[in-house]
NUPA-767729 format. One record per atom (N, C-alpha, C, O): y, x, z; residue in one letter. Coordinates in steps of 0.05 Angstrom, whole numbers, plus 5000, padded with zeros to 4 digits. Layout:
<vexmars>
YXZa...
</vexmars>
This chain:
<vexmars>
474151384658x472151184665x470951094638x472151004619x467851144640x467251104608x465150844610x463650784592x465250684637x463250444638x464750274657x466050394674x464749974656x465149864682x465149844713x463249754725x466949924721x465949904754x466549634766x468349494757x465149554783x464349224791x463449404817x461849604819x465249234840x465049224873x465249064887x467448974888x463748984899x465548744916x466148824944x464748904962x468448764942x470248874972x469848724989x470848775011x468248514985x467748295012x465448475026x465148435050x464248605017x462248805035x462949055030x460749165026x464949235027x465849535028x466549515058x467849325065x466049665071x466649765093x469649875099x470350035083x471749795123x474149875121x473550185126x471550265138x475350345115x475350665121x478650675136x480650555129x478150875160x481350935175x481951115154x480451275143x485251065145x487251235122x486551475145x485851485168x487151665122x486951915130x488952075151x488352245166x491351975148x493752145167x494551825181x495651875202x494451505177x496051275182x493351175201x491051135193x494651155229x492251095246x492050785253x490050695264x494850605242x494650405242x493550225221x493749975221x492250355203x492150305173x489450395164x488950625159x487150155164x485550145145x485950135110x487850075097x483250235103x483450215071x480750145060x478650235070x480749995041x478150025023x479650044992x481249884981x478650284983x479050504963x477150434934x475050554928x478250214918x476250124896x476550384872x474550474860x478850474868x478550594847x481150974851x483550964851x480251154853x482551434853x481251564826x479451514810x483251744832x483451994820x480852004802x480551954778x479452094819x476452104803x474451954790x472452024778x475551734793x474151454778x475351324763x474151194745x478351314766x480751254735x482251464739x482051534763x483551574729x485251814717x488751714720x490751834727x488451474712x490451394709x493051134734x495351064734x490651094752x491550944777x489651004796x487451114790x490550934820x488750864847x489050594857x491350514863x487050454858x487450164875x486350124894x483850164892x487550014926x486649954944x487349694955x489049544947x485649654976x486749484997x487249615015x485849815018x489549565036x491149675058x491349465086x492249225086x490749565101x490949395121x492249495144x491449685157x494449325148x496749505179x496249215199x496548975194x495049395227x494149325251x495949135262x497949265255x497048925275x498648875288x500248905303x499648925327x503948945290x504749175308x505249425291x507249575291x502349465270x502949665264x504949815238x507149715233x504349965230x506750085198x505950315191x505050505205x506250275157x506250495148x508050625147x509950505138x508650885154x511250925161x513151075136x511951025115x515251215131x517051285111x514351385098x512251435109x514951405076x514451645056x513951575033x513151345028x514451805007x516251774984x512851814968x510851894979x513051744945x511551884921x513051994896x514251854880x513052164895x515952294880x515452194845x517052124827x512352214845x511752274815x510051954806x509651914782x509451804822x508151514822x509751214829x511451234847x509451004819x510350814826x507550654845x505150644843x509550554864x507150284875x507550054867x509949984862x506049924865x506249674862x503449484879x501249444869x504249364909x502849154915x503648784918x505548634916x500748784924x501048324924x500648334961x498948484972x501748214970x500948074997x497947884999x497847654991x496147995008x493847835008x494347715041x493647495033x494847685065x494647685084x496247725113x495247875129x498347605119x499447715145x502947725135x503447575116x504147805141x506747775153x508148125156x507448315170x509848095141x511748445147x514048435143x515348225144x514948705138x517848705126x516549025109x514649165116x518049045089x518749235069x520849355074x522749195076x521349625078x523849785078x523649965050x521650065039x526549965043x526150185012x529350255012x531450125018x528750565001x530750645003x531450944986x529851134989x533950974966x533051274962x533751374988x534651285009x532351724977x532951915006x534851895006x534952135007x537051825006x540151925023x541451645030x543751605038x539651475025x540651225044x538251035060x538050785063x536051345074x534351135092x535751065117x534650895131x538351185126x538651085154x539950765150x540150595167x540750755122x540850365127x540150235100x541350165080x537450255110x536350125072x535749785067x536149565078x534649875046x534549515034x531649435055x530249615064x531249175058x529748955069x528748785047x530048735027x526448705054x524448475039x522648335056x521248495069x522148125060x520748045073x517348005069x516647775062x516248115071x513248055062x511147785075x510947735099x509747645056x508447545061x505947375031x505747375007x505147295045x501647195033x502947154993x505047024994x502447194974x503947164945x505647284944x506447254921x507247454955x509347654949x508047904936x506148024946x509247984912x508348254902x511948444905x514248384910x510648674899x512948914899x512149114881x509949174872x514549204878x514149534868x516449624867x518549514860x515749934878x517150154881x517050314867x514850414867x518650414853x519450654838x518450944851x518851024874x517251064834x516951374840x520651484850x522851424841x519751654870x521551814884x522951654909x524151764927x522551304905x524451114932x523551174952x521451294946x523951164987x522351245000x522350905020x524150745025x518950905028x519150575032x517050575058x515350745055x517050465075x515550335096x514350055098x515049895080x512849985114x512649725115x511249625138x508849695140x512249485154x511949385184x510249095184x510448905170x508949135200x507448905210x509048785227x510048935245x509848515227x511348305241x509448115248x509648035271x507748035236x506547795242x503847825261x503148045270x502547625266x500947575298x497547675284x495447705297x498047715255x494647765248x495048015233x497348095229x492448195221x493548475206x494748305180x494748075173x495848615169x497048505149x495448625116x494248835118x495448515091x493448585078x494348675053x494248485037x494948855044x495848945017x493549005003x491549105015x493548964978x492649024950x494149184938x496049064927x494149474934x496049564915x494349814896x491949874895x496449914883x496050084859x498350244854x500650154852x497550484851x499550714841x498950844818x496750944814x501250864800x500650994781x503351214770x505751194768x501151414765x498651604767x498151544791x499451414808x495551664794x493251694823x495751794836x497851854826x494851784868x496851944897x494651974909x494852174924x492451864910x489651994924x487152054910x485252144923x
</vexmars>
């Protein structure tokens, strides 16, 4: 990135995640626009979840903007009874490259993540 990028996400349009049908995204920054992270906002439907899955070679790290969850994290050989977190509105996280983690919508409105991985995953 060799100039400023300036967006405002109050008018980006939600995009449906590509394989997560409960899960909007607006996509400020990948692969091709920083080299070095991807940042989004994430949004799981009510009800809805992102479901397992690992990033072997990236860490996440998001803030709760919105709504109500739970966080599951776990290495692979102990997802059948992993750790718990509760999510909500000021809560941040991060997960380690290789943990494998979910995260459930509990609460009555969507739920709204801000996050970032680094290196890019999209």
């Amino acid at each position: 990135m060799n100039q400023p990028h300036i967006q405002d996400l109050n008018v980006m349009h939600w995009q449906s995640h590509p394989v997560v049908s409960s899960v909007l995204t607006k996509v400020f920054e990948n692969e091709a626009s920083h080299p070095l992270a991807d940042v989004l906002v994430a949004q799981v439907e009510v009800g809805g979840e992102i479901p397992w899955h690992v990033h072997e070679n990236a860490s996440e790290t998001a803030y709760v903007l919105l709504g109500e969850g739970i966080l599951k994290y776990a290495e692979s050989d102990q997802r059948t009874n992993p750790s718990e977190a509760d999510l909500k509105p000021g809560f941040a996280l991060t997960i380690p490259g290789g943990w494998w983690h979910t995260v459930l919508n509990t609460g009555i409105t969507p739920l709204e993540l801000f996050a970032f991985h680094t290196p890019p995953t999209i």
